[in-house]
N, CA, C and O atoms as a printed pandas DataFrame, in Angstrom:
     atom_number atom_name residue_name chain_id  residue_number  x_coord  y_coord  z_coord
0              1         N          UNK        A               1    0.827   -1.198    0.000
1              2        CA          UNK        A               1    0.000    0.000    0.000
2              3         C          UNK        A               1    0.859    1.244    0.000
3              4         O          UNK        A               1    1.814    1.229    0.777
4              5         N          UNK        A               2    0.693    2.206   -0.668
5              6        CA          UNK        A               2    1.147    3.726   -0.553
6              7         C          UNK        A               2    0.460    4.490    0.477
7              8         O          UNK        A               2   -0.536    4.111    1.094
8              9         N          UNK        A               3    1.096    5.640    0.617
9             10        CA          UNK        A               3    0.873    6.353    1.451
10            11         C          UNK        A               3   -0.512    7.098    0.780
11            12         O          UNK        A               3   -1.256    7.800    1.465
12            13         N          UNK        A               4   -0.712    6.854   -0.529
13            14        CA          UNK        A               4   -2.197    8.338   -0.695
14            15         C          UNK        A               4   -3.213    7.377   -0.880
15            16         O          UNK        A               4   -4.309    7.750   -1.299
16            17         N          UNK        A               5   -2.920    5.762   -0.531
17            18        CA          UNK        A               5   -4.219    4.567   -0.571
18            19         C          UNK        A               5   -4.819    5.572    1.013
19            20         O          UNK        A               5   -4.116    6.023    1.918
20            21         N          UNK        A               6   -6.298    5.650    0.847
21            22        CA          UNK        A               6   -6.897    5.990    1.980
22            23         C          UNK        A               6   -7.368    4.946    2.842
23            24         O          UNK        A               6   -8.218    5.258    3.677
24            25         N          UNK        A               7   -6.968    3.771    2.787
25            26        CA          UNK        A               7   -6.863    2.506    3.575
26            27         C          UNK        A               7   -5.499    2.428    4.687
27            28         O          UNK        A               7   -5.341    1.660    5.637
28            29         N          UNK        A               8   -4.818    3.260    4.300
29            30        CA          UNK        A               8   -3.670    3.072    4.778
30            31         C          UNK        A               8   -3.849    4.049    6.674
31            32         O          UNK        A               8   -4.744    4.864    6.897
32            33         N          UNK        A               9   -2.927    3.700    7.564
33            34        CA          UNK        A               9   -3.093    4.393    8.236
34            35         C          UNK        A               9   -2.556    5.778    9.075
35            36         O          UNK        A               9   -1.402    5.717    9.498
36            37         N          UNK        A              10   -3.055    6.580    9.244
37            38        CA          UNK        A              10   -2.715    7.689    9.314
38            39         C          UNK        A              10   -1.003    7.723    9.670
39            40         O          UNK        A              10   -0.844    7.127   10.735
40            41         N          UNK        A              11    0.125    8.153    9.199
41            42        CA          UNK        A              11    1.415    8.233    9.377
42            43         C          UNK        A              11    1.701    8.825   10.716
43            44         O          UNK        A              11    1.015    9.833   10.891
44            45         N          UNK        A              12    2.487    8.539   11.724
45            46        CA          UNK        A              12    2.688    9.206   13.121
46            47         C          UNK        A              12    3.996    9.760   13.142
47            48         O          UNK        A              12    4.928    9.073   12.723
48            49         N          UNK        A              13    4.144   10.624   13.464
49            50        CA          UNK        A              13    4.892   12.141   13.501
50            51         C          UNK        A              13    5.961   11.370   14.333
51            52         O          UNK        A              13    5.695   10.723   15.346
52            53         N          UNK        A              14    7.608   11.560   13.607
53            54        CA          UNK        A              14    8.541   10.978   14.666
54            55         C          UNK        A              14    8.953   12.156   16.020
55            56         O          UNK        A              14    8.677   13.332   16.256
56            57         N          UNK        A              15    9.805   11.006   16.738
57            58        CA          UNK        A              15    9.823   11.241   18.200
58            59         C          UNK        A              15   11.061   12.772   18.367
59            60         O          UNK        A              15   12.046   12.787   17.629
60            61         N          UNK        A              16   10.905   13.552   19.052
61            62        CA          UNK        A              16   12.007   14.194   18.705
62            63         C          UNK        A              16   13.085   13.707   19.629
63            64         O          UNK        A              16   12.848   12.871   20.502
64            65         N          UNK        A              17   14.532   14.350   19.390
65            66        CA          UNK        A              17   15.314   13.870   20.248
66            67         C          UNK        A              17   15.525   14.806   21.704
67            68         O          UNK        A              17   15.208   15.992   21.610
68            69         N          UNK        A              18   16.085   14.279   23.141
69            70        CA          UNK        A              18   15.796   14.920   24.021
70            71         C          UNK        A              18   17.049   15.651   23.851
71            72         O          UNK        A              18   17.836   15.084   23.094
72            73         N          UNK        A              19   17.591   17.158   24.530
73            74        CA          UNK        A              19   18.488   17.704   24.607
74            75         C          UNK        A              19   19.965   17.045   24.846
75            76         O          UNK        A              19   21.122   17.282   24.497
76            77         N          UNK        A              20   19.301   16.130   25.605
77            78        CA          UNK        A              20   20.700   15.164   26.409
78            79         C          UNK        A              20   21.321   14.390   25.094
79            80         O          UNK        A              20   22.494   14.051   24.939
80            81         N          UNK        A              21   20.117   14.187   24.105
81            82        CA          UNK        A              21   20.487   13.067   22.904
82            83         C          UNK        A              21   21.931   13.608   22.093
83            84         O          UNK        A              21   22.730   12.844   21.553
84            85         N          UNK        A              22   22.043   14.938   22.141
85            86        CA          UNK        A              22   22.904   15.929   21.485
86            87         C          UNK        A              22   24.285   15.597   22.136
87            88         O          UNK        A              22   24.231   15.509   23.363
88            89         N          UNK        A              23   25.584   15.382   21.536
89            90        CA          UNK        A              23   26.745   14.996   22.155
90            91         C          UNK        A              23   27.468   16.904   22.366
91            92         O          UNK        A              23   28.380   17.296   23.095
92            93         N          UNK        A              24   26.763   17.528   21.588
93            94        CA          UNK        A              24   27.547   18.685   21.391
94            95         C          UNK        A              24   29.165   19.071   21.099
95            96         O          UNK        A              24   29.938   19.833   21.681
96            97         N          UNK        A              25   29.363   17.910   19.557
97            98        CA          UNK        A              25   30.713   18.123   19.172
98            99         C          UNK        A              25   30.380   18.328   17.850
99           100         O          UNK        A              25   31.112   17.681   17.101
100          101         N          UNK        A              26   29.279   19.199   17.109
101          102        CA          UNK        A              26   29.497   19.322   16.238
102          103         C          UNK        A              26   29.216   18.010   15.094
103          104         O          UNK        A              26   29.574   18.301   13.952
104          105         N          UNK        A              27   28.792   17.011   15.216
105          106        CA          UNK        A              27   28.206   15.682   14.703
106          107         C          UNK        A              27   27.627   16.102   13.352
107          108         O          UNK        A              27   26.677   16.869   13.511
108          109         N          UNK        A              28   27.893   15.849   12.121
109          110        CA          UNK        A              28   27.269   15.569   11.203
110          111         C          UNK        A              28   26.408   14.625   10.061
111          112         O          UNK        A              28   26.788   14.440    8.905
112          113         N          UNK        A              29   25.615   14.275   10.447
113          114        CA          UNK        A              29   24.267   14.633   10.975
114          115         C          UNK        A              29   24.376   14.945   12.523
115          116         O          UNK        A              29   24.986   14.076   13.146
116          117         N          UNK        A              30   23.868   16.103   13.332
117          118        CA          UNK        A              30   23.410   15.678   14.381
118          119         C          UNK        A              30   22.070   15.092   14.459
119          120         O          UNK        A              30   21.584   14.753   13.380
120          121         N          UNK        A              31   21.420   14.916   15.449
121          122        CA          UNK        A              31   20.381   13.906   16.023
122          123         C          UNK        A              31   19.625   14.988   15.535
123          124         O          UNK        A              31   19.196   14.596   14.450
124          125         N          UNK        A              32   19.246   16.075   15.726
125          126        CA          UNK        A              32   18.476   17.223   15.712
126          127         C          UNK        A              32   18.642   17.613   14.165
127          128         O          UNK        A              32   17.864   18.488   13.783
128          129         N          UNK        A              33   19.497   17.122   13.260
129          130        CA          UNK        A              33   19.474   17.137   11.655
130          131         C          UNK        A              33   18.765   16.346   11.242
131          132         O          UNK        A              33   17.907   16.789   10.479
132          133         N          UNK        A              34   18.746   14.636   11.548
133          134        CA          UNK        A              34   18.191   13.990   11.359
134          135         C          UNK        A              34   16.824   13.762   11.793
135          136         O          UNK        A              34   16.196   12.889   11.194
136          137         N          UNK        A              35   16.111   14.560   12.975
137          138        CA          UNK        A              35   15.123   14.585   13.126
138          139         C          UNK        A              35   14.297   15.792   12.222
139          140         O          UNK        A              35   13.066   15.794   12.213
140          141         N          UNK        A              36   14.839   16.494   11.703
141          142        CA          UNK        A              36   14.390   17.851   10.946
142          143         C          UNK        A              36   14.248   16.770    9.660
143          144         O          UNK        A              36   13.277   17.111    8.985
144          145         N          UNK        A              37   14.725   15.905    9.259
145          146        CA          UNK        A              37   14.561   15.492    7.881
146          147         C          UNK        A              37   13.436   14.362    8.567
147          148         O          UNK        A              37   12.491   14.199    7.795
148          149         N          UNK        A              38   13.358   13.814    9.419
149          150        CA          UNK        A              38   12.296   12.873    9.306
150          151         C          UNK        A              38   10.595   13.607    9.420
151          152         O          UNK        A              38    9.492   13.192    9.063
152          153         N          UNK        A              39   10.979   14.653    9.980
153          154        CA          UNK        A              39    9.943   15.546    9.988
154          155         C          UNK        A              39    9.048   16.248    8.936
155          156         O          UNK        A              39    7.896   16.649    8.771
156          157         N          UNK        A              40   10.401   16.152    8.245
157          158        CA          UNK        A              40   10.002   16.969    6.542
158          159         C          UNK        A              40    9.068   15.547    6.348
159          160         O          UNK        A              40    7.839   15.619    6.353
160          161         N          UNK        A              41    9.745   14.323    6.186
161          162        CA          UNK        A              41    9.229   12.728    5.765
162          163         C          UNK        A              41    8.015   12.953    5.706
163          164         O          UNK        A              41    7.420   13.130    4.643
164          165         N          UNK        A              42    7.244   12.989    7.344
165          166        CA          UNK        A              42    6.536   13.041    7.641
166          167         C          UNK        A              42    5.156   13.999    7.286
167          168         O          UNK        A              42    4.051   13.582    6.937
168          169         N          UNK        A              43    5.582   15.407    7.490
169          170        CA          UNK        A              43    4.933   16.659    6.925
170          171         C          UNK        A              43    4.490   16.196    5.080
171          172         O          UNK        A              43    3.462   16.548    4.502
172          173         N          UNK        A              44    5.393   15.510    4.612
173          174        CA          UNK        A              44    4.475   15.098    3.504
174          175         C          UNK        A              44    3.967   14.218    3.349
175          176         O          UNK        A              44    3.117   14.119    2.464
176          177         N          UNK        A              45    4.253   13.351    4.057
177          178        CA          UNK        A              45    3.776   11.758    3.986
178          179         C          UNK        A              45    2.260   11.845    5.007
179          180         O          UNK        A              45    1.338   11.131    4.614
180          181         N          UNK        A              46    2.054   12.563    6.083
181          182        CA          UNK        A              46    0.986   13.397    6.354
182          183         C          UNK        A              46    0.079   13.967    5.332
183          184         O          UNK        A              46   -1.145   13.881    5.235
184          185         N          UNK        A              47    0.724   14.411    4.785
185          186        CA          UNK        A              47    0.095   16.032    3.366
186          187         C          UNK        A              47   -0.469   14.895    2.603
187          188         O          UNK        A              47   -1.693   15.001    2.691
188          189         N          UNK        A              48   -0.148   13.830    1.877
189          190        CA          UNK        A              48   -0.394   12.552    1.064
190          191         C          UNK        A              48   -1.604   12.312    1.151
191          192         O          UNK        A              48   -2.576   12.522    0.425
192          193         N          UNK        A              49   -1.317   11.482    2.878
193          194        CA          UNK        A              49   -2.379   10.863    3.455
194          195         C          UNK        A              49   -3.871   12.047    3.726
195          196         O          UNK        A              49   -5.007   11.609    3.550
196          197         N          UNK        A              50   -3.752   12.812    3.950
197          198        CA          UNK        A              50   -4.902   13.683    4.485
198          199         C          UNK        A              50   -5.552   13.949    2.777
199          200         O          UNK        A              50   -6.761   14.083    2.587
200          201         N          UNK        A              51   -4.555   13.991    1.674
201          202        CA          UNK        A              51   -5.557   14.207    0.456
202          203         C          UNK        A              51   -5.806   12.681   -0.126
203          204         O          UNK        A              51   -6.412   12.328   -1.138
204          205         N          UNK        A              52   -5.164   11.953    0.814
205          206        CA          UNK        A              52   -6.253   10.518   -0.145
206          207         C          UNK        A              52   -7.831   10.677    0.801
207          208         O          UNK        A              52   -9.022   10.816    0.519
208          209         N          UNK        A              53   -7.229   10.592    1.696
209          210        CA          UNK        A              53   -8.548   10.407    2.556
210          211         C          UNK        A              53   -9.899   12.002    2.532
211          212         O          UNK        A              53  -11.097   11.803    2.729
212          213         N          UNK        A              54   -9.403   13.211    2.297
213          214        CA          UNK        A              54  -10.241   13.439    0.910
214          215         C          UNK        A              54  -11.059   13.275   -0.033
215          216         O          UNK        A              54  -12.286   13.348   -0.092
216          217         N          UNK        A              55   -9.984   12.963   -1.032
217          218        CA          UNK        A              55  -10.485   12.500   -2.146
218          219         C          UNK        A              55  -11.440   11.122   -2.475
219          220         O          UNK        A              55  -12.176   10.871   -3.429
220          221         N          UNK        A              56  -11.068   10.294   -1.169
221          222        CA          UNK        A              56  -12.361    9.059   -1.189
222          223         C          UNK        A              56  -13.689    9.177   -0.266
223          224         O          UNK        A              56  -14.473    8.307    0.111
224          225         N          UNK        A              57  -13.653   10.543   -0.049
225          226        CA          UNK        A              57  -15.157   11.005    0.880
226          227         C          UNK        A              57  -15.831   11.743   -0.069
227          228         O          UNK        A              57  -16.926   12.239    0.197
């Protein structure tokens, strides 16, 4: 199933990381990079889902 099947179920927003998660040396990716991109993931994979389920009402 894809994400814009309106069978599918609603996508859940990832976890963020806690302050402590951060080593603070400068890490590339840090934890807080990689959560900004799963977020983006999400924000569309969200955006997807909300216009299948839409479009089959």
């Amino acid at each position: 199933m894809s994400t814009t099947d309106p069978s599918t179920p609603r996508p859940l927003p990832p976890v963020a990381p806690e302050l402590e998660d951060c080593c603070r040396s400068g890490c590339s990716p840090c934890v807080f990079d990689l959560y900004e991109d799963a977020l983006a993931r999400y924000e569309a994979a969200l955006a997807a889902w909300e216009a299948a389920q839409a479009a089959s009402k």
